[in-house]
C-alpha positions in Angstrom: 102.6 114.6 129.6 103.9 114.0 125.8 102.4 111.4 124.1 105.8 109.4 124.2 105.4 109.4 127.9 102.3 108.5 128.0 103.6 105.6 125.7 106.1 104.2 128.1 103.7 103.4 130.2 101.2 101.5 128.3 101.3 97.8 128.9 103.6 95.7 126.4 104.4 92.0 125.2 107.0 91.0 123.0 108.7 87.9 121.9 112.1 88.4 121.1 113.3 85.0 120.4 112.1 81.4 120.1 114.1 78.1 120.2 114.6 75.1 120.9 116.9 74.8 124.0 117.2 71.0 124.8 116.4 68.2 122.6 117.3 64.6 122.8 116.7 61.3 121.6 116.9 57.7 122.6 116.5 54.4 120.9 117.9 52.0 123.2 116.5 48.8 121.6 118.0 49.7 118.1 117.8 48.6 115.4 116.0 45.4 116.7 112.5 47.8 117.6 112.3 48.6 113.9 111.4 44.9 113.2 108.1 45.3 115.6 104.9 44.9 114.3 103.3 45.4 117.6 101.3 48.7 118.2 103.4 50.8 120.5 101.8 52.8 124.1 102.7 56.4 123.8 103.5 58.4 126.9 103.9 62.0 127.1 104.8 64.2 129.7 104.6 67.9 129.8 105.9 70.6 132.4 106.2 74.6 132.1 108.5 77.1 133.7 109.2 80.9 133.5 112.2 82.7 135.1 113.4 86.3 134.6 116.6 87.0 132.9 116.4 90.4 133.7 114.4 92.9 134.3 110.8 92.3 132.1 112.2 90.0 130.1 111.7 86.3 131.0 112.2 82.9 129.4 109.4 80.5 129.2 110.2 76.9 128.7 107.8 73.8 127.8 109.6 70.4 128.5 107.8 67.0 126.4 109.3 64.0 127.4 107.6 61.3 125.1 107.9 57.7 126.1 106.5 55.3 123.7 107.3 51.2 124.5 106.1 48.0 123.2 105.4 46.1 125.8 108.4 46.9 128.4 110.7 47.8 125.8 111.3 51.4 124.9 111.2 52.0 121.6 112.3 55.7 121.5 112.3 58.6 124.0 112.2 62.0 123.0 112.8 64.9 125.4 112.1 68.6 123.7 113.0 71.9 125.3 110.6 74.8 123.3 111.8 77.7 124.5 110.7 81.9 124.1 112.5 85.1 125.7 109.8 87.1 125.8 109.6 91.3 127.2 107.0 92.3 129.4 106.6 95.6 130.1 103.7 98.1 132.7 102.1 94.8 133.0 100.0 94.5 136.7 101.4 91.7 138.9 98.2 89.2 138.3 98.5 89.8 134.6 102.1 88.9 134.4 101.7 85.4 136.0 98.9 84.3 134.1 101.0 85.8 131.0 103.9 83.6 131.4 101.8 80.5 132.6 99.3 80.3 130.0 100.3 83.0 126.7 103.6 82.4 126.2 103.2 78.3 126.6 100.7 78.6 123.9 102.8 80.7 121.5 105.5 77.7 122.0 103.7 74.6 121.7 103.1 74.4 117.9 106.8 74.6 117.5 107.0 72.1 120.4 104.7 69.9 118.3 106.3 70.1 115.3 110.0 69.4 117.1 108.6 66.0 118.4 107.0 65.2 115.6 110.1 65.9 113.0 112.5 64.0 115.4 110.5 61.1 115.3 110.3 61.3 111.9 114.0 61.6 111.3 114.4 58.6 113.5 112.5 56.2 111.4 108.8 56.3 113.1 105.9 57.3 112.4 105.0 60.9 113.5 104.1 61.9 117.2 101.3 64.5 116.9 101.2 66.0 120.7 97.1 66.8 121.5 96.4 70.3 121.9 96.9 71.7 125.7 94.8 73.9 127.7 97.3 75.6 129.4 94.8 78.0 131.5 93.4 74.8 133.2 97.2 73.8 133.9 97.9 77.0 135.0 95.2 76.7 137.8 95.8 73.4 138.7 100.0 74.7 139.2 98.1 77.4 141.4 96.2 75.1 143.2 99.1 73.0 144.0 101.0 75.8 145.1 98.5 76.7 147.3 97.5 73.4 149.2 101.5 73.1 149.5 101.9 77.0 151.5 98.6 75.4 153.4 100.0 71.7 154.3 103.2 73.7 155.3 101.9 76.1 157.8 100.1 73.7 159.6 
């Protein structure tokens, strides 16, 4: 076997493009909210997803909805899309999975972080620093989900 061969078959990961796919923006009590002195409840929301686009390559998406209200009132709503095509290649069937649930979500949540943080900032409020995730934990809880759903389904 040549050594280019041999090569081919070695396990690889590349990223081949990050972006942001989705973003939007709401400030429905305008420009009244800007006159609140109250401090405001922050909400924030946070779902993964990978698909393939073709074969080993996949797109990995991290979705922030952040909610933050005074009171009832909303006083913005930003929804952010961070999104990664990344190319997997000779990579075993367990390894894959955990690849696209836990290392590619945290190659895209800095830029994620710094999305929602800018487009608050650009809409006249103070920055929204996201905490830092631990996406293996969420990637097991996903699996454990899954799993007590195939469970409550075949009984």
């Amino acid at each position: 076997m040549t050594e280019a061969a041999q090569d081919n078959n070695q396990p690889s990961f590349n990223i081949e493009k990050l972006y942001v796919k989705d973003l939007s923006l709401e400030i429905p009590h305008a420009p009244h909210i800007f006159l609140e002195r109250e401090a405001p409840q922050v909400d924030v929301q946070l779902h993964t997803q990978a698909a393939p686009i073709e074969q080993e390559v996949f797109e990995v998406v991290i979705t922030s909805t952040v909610t933050t209200k005074i009171g009832e009132k909303v006083m913005f709503l930003i929804e952010a899309k961070q999104a990664g095509i990344f190319r997997l290649r000779n990579l075993p069937g367990e390894d894959m999975e955990s690849v696209l649930g836990v290392m590619c979500p945290n190659i895209l949540f800095p830029y994620l972080r710094e999305v929602v943080s800018d487009t608050a900032v650009r809409a006249g409020f103070a920055p929204v620093l996201l905490n830092p995730i631990n996406f293996e934990v969420l990637f097991q809880q996903q699996k454990q989900q899954q799993a007590q759903g195939a469970a409550a389904t075949t009984h």
